[in-house]
N, CA, C and O atoms as a GROMACS GRO file, in nm:
protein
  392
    1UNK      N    1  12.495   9.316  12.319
    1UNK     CA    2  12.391   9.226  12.364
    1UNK      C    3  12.271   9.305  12.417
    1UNK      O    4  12.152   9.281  12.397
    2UNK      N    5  12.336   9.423  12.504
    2UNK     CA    6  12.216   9.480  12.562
    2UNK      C    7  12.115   9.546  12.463
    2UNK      O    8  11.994   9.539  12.488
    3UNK      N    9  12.172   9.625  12.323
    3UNK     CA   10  12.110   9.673  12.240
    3UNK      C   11  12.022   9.578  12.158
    3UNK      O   12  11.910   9.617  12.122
    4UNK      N   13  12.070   9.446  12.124
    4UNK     CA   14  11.990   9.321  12.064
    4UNK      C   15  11.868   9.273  12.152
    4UNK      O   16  11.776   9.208  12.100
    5UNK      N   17  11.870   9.307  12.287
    5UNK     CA   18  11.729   9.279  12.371
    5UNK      C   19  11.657   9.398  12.396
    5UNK      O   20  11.542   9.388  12.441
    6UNK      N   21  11.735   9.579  12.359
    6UNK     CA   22  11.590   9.684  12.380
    6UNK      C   23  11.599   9.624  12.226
    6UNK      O   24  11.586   9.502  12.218
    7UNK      N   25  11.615   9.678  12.134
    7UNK     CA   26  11.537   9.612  11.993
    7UNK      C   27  11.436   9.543  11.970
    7UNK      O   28  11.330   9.598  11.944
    8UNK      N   29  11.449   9.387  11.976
    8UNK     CA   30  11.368   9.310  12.034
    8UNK      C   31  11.252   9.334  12.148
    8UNK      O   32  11.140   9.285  12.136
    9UNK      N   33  11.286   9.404  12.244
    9UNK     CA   34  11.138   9.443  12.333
    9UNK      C   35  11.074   9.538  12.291
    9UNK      O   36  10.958   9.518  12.325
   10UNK      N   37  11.086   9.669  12.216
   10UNK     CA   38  11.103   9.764  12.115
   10UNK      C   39  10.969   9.707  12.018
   10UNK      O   40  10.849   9.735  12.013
   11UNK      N   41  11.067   9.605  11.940
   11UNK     CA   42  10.977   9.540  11.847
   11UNK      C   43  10.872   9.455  11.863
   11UNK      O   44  10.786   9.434  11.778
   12UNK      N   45  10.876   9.410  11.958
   12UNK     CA   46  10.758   9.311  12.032
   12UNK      C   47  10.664   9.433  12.052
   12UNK      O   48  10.576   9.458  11.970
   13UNK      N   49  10.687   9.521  12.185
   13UNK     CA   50  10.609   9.617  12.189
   13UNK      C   51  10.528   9.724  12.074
   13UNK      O   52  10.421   9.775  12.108
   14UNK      N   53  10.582   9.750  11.951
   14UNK     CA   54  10.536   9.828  11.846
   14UNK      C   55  10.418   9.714  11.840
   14UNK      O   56  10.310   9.741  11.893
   15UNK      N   57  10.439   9.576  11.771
   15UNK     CA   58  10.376   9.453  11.744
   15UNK      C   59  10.242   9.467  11.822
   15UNK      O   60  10.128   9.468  11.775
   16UNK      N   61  10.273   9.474  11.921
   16UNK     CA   62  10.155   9.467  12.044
   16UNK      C   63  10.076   9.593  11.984
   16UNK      O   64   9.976   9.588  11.913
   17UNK      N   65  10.120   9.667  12.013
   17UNK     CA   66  10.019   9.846  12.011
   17UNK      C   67   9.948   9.790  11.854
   17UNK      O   68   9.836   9.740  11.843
   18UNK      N   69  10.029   9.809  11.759
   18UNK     CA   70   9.915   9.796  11.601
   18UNK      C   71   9.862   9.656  11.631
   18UNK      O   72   9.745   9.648  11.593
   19UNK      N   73   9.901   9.557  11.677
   19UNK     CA   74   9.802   9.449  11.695
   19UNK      C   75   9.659   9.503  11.770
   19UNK      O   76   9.544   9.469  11.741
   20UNK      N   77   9.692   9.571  11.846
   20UNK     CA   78   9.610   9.624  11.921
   20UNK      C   79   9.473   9.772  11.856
   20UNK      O   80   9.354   9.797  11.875
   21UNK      N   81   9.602   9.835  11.769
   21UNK     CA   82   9.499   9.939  11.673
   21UNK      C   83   9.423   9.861  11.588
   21UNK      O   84   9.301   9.870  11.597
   22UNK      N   85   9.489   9.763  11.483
   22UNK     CA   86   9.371   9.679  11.417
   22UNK      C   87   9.308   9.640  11.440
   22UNK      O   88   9.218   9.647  11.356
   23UNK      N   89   9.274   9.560  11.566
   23UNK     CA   90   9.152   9.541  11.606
   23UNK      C   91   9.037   9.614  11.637
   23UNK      O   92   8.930   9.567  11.676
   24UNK      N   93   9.068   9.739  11.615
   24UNK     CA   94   8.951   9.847  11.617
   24UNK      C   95   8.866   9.821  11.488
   24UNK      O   96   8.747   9.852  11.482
   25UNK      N   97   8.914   9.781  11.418
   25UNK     CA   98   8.831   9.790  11.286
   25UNK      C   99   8.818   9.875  11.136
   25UNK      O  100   8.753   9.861  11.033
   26UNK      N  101   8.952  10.001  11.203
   26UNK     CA  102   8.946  10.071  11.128
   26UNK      C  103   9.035  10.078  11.034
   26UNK      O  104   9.134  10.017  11.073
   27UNK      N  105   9.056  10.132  10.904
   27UNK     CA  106   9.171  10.126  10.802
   27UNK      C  107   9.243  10.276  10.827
   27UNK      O  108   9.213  10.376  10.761
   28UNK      N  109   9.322  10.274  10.912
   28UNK     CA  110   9.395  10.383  10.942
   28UNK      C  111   9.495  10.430  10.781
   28UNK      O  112   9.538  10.540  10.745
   29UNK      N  113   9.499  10.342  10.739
   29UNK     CA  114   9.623  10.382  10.617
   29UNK      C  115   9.566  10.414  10.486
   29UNK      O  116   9.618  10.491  10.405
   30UNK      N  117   9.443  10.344  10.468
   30UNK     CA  118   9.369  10.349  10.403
   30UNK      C  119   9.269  10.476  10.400
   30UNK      O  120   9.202  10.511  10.303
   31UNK      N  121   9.273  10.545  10.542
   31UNK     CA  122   9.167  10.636  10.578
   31UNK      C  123   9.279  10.722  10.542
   31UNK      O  124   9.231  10.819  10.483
   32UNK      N  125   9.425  10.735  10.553
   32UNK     CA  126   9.477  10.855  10.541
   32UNK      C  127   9.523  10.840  10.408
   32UNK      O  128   9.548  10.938  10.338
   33UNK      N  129   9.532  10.749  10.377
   33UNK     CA  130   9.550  10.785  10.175
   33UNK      C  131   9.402  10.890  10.124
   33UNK      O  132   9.408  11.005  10.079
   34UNK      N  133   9.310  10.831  10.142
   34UNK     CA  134   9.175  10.856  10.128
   34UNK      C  135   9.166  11.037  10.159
   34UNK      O  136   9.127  11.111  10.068
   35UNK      N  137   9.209  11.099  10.308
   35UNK     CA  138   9.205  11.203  10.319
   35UNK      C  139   9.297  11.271  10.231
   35UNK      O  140   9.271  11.383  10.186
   36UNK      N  141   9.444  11.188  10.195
   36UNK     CA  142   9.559  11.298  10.131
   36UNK      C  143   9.462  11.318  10.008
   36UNK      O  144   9.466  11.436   9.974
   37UNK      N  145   9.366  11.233   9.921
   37UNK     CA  146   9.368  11.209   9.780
   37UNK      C  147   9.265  11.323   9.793
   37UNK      O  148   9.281  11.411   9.709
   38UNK      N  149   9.172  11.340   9.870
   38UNK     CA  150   9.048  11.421   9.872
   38UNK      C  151   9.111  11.564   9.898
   38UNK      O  152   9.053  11.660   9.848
   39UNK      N  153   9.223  11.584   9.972
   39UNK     CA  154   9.283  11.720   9.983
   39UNK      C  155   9.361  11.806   9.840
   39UNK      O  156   9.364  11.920   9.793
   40UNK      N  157   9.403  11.705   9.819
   40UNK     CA  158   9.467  11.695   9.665
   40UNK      C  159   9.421  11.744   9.544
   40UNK      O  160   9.467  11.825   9.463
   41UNK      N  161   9.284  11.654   9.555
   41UNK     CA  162   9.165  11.655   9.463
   41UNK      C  163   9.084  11.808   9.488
   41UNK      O  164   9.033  11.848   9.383
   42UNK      N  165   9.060  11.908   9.620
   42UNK     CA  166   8.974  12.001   9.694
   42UNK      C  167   9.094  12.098   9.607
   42UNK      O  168   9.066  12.174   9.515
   43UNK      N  169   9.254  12.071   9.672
   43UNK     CA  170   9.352  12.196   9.598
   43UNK      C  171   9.335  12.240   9.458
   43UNK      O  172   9.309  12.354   9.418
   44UNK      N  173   9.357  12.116   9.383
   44UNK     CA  174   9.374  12.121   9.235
   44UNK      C  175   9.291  12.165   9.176
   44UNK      O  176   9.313  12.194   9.059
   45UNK      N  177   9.136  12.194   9.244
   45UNK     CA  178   9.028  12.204   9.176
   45UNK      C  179   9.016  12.344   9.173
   45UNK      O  180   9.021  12.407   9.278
   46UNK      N  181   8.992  12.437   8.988
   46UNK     CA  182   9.006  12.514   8.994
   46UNK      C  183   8.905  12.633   9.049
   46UNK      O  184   8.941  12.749   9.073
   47UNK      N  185   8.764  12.578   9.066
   47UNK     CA  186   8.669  12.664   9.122
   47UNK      C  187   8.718  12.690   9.307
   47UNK      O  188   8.697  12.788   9.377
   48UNK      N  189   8.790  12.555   9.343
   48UNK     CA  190   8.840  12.580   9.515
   48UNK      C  191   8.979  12.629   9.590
   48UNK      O  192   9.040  12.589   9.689
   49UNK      N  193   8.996  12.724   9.506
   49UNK     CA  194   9.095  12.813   9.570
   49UNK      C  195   9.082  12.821   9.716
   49UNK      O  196   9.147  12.924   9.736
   50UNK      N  197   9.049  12.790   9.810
   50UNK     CA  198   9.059  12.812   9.944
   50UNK      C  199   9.166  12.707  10.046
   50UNK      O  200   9.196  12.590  10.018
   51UNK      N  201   9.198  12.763  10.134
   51UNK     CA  202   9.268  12.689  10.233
   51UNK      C  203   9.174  12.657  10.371
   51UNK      O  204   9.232  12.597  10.462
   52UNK      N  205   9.067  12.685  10.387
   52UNK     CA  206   8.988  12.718  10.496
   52UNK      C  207   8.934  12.591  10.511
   52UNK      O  208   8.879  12.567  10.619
   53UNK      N  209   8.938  12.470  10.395
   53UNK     CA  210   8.870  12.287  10.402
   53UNK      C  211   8.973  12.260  10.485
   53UNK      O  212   9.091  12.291  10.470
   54UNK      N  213   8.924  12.200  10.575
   54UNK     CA  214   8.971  12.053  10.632
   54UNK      C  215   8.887  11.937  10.629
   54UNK      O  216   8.768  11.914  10.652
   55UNK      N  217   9.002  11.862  10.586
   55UNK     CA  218   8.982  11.694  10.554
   55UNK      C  219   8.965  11.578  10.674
   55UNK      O  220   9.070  11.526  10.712
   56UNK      N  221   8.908  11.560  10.702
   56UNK     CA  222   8.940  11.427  10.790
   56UNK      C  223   8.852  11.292  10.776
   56UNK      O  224   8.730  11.304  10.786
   57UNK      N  225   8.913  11.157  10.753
   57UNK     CA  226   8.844  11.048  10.663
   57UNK      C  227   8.822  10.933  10.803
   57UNK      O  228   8.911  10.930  10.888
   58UNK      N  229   8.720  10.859  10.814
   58UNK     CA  230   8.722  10.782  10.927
   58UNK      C  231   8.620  10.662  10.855
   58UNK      O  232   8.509  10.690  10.810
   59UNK      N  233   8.689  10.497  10.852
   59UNK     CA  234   8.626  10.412  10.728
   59UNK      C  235   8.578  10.434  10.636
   59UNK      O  236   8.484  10.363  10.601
   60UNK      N  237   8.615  10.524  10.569
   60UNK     CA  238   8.617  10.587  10.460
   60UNK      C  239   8.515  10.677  10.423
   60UNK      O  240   8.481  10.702  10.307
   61UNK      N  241   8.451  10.741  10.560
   61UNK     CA  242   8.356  10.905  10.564
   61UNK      C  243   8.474  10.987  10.586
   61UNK      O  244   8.571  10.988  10.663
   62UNK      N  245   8.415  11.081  10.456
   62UNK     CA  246   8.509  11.172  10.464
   62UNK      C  247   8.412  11.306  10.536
   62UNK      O  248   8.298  11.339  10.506
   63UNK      N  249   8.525  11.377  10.660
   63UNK     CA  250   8.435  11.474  10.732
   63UNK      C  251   8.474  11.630  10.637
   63UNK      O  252   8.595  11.652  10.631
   64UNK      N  253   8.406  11.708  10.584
   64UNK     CA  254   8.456  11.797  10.544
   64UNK      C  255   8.412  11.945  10.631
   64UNK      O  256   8.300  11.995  10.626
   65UNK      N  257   8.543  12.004  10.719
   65UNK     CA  258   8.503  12.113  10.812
   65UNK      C  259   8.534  12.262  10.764
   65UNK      O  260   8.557  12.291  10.647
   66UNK      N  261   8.534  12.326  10.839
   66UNK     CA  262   8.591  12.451  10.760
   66UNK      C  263   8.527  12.602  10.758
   66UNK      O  264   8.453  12.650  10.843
   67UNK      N  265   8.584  12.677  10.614
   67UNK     CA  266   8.458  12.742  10.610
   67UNK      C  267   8.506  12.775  10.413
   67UNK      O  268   8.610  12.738  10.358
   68UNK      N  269   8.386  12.855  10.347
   68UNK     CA  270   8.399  12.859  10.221
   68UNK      C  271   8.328  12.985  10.209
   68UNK      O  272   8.243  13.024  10.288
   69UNK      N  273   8.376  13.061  10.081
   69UNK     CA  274   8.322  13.191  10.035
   69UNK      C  275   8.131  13.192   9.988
   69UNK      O  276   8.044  13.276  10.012
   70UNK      N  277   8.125  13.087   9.932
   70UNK     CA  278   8.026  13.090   9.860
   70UNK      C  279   7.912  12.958   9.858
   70UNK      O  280   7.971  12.853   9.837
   71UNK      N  281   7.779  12.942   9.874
   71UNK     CA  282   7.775  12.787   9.854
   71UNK      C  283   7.770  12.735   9.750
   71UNK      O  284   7.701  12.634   9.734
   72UNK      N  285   7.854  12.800   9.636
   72UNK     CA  286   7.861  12.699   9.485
   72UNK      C  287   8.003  12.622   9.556
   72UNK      O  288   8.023  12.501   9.548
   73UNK      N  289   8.080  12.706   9.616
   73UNK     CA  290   8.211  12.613   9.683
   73UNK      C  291   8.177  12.499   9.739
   73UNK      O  292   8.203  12.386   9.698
   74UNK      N  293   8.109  12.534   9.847
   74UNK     CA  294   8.017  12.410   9.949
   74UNK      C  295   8.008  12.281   9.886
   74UNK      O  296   8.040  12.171   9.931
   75UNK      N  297   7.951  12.318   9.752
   75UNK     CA  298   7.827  12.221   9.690
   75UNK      C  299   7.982  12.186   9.558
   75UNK      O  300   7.957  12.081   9.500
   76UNK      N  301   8.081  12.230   9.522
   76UNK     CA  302   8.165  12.167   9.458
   76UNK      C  303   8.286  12.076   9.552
   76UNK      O  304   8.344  11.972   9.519
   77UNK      N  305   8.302  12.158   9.680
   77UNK     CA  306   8.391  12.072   9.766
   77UNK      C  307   8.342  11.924   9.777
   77UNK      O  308   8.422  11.833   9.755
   78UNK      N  309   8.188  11.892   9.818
   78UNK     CA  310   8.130  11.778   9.810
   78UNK      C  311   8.139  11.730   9.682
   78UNK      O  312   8.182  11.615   9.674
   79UNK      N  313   8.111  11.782   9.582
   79UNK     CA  314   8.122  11.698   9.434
   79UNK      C  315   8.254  11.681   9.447
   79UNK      O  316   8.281  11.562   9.455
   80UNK      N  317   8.346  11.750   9.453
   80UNK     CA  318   8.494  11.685   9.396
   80UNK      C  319   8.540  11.598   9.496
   80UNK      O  320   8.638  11.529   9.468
   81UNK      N  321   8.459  11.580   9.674
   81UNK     CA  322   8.546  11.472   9.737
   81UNK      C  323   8.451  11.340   9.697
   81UNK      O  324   8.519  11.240   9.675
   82UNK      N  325   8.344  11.326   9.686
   82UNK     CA  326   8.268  11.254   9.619
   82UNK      C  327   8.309  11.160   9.531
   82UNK      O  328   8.269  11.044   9.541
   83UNK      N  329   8.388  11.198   9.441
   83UNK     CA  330   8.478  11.128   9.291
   83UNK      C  331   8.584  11.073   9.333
   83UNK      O  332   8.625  10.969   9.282
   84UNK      N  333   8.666  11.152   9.464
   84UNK     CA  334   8.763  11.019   9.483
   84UNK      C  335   8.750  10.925   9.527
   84UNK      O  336   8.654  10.910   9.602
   85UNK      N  337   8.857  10.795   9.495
   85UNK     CA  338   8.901  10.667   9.513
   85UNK      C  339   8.887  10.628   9.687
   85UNK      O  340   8.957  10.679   9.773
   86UNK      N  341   8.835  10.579   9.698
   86UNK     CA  342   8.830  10.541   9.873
   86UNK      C  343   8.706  10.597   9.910
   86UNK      O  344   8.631  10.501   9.926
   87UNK      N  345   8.636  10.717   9.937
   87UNK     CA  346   8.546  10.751   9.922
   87UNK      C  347   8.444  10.698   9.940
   87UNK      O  348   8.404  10.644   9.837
   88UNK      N  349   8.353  10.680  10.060
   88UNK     CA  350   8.180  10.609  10.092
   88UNK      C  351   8.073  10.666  10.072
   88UNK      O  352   7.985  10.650   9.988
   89UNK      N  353   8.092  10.761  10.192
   89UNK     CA  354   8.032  10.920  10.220
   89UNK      C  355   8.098  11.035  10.225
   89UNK      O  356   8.219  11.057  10.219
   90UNK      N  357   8.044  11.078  10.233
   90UNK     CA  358   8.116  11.246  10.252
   90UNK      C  359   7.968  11.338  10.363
   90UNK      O  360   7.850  11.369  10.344
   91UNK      N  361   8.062  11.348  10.469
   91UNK     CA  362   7.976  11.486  10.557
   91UNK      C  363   8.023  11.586  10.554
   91UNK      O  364   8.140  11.621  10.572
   92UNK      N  365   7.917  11.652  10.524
   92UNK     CA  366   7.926  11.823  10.508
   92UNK      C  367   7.884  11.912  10.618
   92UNK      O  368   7.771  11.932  10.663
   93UNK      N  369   8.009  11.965  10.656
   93UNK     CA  370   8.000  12.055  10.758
   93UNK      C  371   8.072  12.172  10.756
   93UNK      O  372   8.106  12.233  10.858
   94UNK      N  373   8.103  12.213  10.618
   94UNK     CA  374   8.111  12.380  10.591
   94UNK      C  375   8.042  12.437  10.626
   94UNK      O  376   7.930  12.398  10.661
   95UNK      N  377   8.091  12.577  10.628
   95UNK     CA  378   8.029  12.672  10.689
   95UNK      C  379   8.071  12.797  10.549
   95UNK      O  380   8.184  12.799  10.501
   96UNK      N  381   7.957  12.895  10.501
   96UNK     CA  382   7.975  12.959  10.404
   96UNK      C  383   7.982  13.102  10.547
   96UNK      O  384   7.915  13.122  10.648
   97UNK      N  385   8.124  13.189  10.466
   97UNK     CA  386   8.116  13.299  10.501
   97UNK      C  387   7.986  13.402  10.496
   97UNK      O  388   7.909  13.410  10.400
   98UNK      N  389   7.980  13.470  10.603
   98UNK     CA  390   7.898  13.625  10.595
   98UNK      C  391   7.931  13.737  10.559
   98UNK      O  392   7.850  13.830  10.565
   0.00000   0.00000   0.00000
């Protein structure tokens, strides 16, 4: 019995908190599909060999941080997050090595 009422308060409580995140406005699931697909899309791409992008997507601006060898990288990291699915904007905030 006692386990059938934390459950239940458990579950009420989860209920509450995402009732509570959605109302922000934002597509949290949607924003993180959006970042996996653009990370995906940055790996696979054969001119962007680097690990130095980070992704992070917020209503669907994607922030791109980091740093990159070259600015043909720069300027292809933006083209290839650009093309994915979810995708609004894209900010650019690489930084090209010295």
């Amino acid at each position: 019995m006692m386990s059938t009422k934390r459950t239940g308060m458990l579950l009420s409580f989860t209920l509450l908190l995402a009732a509570g995140c959605a109302s922000t406005g934002g597509d949290f699931l949607g924003d993180s599909r959006t970042t996996t697909r653009v990370k995906t899309a940055i790996y696979n791409e054969p001119e962007l060999k680097v690990m130095a992008i980070h992704v992070a997507t917020e209503d669907g601006v994607v922030h791109l941080t980091g740093t990159v060898k070259t600015r043909a990288e720069r300027s292809k990291a933006v083209q290839v997050a650009r093309k994915v699915e979810g995708v609004k904007q894209v900010k650019n905030e690489l930084a090209v090595e010295q």
